[in-house]
N, C-alpha and C positions, 0 to 999 in steps of 0.2 A: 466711355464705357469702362467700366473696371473688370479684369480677367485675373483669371485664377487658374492653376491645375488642379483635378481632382481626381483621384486613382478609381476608378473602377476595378474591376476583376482582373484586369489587366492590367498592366504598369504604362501600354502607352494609351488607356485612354485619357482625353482629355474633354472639357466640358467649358466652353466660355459662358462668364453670365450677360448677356449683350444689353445692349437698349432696347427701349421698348421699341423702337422703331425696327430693330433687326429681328426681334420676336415673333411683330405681326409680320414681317417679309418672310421670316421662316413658315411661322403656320399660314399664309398663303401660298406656299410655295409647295409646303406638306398637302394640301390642299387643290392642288394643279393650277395658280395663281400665275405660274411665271416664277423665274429666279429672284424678284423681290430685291425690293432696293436696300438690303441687310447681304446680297451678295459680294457688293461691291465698296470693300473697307476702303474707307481715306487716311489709313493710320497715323491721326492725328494724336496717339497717345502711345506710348509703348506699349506693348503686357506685361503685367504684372503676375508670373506664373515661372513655373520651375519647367525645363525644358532636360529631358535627357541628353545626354554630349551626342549621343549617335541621330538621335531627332535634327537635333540644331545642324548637323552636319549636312545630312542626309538630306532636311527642306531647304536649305543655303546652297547646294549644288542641283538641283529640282529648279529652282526657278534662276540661278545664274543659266542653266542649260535655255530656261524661255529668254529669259532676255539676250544670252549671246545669240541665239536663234533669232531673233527680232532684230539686231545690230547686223546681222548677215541677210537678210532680206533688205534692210532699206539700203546696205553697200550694194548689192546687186540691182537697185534701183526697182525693183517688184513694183506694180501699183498697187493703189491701195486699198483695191478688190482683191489681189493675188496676199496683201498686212493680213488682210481681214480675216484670211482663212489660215493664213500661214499660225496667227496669233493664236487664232482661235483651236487649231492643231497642236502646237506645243503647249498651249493652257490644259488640254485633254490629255495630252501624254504625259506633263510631268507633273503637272499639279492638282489631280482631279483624284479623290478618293471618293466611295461608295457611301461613306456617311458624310455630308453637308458641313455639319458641323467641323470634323476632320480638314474639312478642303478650307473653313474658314480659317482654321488654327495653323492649318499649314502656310496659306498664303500673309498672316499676316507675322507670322514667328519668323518664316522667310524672308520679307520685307526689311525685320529691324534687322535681323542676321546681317544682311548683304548690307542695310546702311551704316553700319559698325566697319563692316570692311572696308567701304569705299568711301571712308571720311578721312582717307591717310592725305590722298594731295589731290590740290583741286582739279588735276584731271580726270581721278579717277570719281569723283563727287561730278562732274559738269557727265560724263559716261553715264554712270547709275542714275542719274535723274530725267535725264533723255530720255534712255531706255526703256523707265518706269512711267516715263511723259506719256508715253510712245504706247506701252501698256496699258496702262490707264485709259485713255483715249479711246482705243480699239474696245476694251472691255465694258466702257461706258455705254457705247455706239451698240453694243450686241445685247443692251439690256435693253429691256421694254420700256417702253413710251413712259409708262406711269410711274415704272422705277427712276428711269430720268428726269421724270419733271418730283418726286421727292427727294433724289437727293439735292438737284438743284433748291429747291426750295428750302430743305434743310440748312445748307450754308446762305438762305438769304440772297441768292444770286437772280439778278432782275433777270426775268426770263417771260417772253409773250408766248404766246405760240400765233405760230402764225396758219388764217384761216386757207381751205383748201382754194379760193376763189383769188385771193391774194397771190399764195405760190404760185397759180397758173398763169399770173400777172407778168409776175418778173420770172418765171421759172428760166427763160433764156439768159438773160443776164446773168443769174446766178449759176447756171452750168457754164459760165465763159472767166466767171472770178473762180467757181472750185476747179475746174480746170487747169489755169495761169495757175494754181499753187499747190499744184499736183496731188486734187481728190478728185474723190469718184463722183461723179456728179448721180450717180445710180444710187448710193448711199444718202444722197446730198435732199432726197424727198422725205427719207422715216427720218432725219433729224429736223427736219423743217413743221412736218406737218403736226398737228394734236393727234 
């Protein structure tokens, strides 16, 4: 996708031009579709866009806050019903503006912000990628069914789903492997089933 700034009446607004794939996630989303699989960047490209110094500042401290908050729930050993809401609370406090668009320019300005920072040594690179593992992950999990089977299918990633007759098959088994690796086995059915 190629992004740009563009001044509105304002100086900080800003306006990305997305894919058409984030377009039609928007206008379903505009539409009460769900948050659309254009909510969740894989910032696989940088932006290409002028960023005010107090912006860059300001979204680079905004989600360093979510992810130190995400690195102190999994030290505290939280499970991963207690990630789920914890993420999904710091996503809401610090990165969550009233216009969409906004919330996407911020999360993903934020993104190259912090991986500029944390490309000094490779501790702090193996930290930010976790962190972001770790965010990702949760965030993927909190979109809808249809949003996760586009993006997956977007990168090509073989993916079945499996039928409800099937998971009630094995569903024991599979809550004794999510379990052993410390998930929720309660989350472990909306990522299984169609």
């Amino acid at each position: 996708a190629s992004f740009r700034r563009a001044w509105n009446q304002t100086p900080t607004a800003m306006e990305i031009v997305r894919s058409q794939r984030q377009l039609a996630a928007a206008a379903a989303a505009a539409s009460g579709g769900g948050s659309g699989a254009g909510a969740l960047p894989t910032y696989r490209v940088a932006p290409q866009l002028e960023v005010r110094l107090e912006e860059f500042e300001l979204f680079a401290i905004d989600r360093l806050r979510v992810l130190k908050g995400i690195s102190d729930g999994l030290s505290r050993g939280k499970r991963p019903e207690e990630m789920e809401k914890l993420v999904s609370e710091l996503w809401k406090a610090h990165m969550r503006h009233q216009d969409p668009a906004e919330t996407l320019n911020k999360d993903i300005i934020s993104h190259f912000v912090l991986r500029l920072v944390y490309c000094r040594t490779e501790e702090l690179r193996k930290w930010f990628l976790s962190m972001e593992n770790t965010l990702f992950r949760y965030r993927f999990r909190l979109e809808s069914p249809e949003s996760q089977r586009l993006l997956m299918s977007e990168f090509q990633l073989p993916y079945k789903a499996l039928p409800h007759s099937e998971f009630e098959a094995v569903k024991d088994k599979l809550s004794q492997v999510a379990r052993s690796i410390g998930q929720s086995a309660s989350g472990m059915e909306h990522s299984l089933l169609v």
